[in-house]
C-alpha positions in Angstrom: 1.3 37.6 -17.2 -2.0 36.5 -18.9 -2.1 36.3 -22.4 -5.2 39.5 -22.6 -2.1 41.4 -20.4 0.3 40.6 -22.7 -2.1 41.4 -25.7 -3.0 44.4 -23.9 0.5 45.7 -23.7 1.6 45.0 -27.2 -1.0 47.1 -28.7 -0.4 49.6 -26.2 3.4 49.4 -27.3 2.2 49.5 -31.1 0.1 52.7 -31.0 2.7 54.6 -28.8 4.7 53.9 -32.1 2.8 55.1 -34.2 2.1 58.5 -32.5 5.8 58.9 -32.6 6.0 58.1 -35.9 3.1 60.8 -36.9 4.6 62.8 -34.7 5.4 67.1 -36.3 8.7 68.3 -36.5 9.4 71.1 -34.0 9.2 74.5 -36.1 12.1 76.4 -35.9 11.9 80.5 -36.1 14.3 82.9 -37.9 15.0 86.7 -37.5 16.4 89.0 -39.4 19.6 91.1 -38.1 20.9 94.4 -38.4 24.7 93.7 -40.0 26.1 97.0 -41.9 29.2 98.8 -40.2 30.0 102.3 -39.5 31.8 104.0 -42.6 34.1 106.9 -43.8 30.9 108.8 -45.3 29.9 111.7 -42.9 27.1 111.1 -40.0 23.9 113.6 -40.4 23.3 115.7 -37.8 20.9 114.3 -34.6 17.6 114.7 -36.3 14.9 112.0 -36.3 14.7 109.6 -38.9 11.4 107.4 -39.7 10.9 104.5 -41.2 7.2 105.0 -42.1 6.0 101.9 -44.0 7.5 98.6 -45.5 5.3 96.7 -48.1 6.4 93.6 -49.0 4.6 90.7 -51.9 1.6 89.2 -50.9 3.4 85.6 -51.4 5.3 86.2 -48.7 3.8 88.3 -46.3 3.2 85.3 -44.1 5.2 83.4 -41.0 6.2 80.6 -42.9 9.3 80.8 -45.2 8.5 80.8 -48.9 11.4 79.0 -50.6 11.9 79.6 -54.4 11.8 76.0 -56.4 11.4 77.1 -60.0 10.0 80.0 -62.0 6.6 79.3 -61.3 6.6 77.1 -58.3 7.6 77.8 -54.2 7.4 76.2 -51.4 5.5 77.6 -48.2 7.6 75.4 -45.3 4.7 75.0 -42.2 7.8 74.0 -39.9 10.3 76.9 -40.7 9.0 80.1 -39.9 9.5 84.1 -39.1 9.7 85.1 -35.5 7.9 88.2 -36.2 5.5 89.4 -39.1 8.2 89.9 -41.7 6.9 93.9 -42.9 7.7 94.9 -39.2 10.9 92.7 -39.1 12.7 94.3 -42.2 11.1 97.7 -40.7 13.3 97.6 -37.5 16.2 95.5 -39.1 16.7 99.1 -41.7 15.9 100.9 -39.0 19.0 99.8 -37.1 21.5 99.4 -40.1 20.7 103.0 -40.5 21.5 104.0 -37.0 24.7 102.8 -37.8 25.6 104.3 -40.8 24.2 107.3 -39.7 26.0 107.9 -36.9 22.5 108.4 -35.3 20.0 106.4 -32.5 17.7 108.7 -33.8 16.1 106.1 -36.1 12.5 104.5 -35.2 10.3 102.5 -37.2 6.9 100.9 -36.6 4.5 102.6 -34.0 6.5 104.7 -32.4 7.7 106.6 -35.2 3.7 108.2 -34.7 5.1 109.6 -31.5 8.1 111.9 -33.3 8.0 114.5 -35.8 11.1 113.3 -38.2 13.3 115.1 -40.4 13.5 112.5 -42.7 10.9 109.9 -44.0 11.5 106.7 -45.6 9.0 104.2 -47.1 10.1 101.2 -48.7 8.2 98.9 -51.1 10.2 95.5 -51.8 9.0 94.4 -55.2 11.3 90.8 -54.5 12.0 88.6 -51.8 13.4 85.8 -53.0 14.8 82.8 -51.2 16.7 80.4 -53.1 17.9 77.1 -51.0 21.5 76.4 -51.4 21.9 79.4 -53.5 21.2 82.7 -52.0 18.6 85.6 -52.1 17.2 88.3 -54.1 16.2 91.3 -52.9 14.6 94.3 -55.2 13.2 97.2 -53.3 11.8 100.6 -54.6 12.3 103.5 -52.1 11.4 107.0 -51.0 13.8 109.4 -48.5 11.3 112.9 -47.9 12.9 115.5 -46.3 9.9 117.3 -44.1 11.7 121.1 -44.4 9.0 123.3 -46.2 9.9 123.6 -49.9 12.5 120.0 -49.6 11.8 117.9 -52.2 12.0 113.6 -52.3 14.7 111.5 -53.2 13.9 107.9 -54.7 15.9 105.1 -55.7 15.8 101.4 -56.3 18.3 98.8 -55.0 18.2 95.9 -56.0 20.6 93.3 -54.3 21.8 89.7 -54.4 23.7 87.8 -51.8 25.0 84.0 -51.8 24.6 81.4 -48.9 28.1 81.3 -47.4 29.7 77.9 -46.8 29.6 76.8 -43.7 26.8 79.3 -42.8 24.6 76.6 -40.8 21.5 75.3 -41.6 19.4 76.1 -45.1 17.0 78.6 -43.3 19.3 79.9 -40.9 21.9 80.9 -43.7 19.2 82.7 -46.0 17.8 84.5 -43.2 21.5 85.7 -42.5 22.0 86.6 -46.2 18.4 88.6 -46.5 20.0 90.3 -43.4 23.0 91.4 -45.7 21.2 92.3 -48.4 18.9 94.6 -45.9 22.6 96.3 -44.9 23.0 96.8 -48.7 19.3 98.5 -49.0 20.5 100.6 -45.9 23.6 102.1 -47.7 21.7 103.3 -50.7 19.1 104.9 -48.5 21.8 106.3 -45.9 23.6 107.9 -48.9 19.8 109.8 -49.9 19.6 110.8 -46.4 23.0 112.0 -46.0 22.6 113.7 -49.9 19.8 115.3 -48.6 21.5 116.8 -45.2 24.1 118.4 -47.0 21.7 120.6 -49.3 
């Protein structure tokens, strides 16, 4: 091999290095997941329930995770992200821990809750979502339940709602996405118990 080959070759070898050193991390994508479980509490009867809006803080309305460092200081993480816009995500994620403890299918959110004409309307505005690495997360959520019978009058409420990172729950991300999904369940109980408050009038 001539010496220009071999010259050639080493520097080809060198810069394939350092591409792999620059090289991103792979982002990884989280969801949130419907986890509350049927209870004693009475089922209300097959009527429609809507999920009508979810606003959520401006700091974290965004696809990247937004980790809590100190009182006045987060982190945006560009390789851990949301699979879905996050409003939308906590939309269906209630809409399906109330189906459960309901009793009911009957519950849509998003879009096609335009299509039905729902006994029940809920909007949701989440003053906190916090996400503490290692520790756990805060949720803090004012709410609304409006019955749409003539004359029915509205039932609000705010939950506010704390849940620890298990041990052994998997990675950082992955176990604070699993305990916002808790903490949604815990939201859903205090706005099934409106709804079901509200049936029995």
């Amino acid at each position: 091999m001539s010496k220009v080959h071999a010259a050639a070759g080493i520097a080809a070898l060198a810069v394939a290095v350092a591409l792999a050193g620059c090289a991103s991390p792979a982002s990884r994508f989280y969801v949130l997941a419907a986890t509350a479980v049927p209870d004693a509490a009475s089922s209300v009867p097959s009527e429609v329930v809507a999920i009508d809006s979810v606003a959520i803080p401006a700091a974290v309305d965004r696809p990247q995770f937004v980790v809590h460092l100190a009182s006045n200081r987060v982190l945006i993480d560009e390789f851990h992200r949301w699979a879905a816009p996050l409003s939308a995500s906590i939309a269906r994620t209630l809409a399906e821990d109330l189906a459960v403890l309901l009793g009911t299918s009957r519950v849509v959110s998003g879009p096609l809750a335009a299509s039905f004409d729902p006994a029940y309307r809920v909007g949701v505005d989440i003053q906190r979502f916090e996400s503490i690495r290692g520790q756990g997360v805060v949720l803090d959520a004012v709410w609304v339940v409006r019955r749409t019978a003539a004359g029915s009058a509205a039932t609000s409420g705010r939950s506010t709602l704390r849940e620890t990172v298990a041990a052994g729950e998997g990675g950082d991300y992955e176990a604070l996405a699993a305990a916002h999904s808790r903490a949604l369940a815990g939201l859903s109980q205090d706005i099934a118990a409106a709804i079901r408050a509200a049936a029995g009038r």
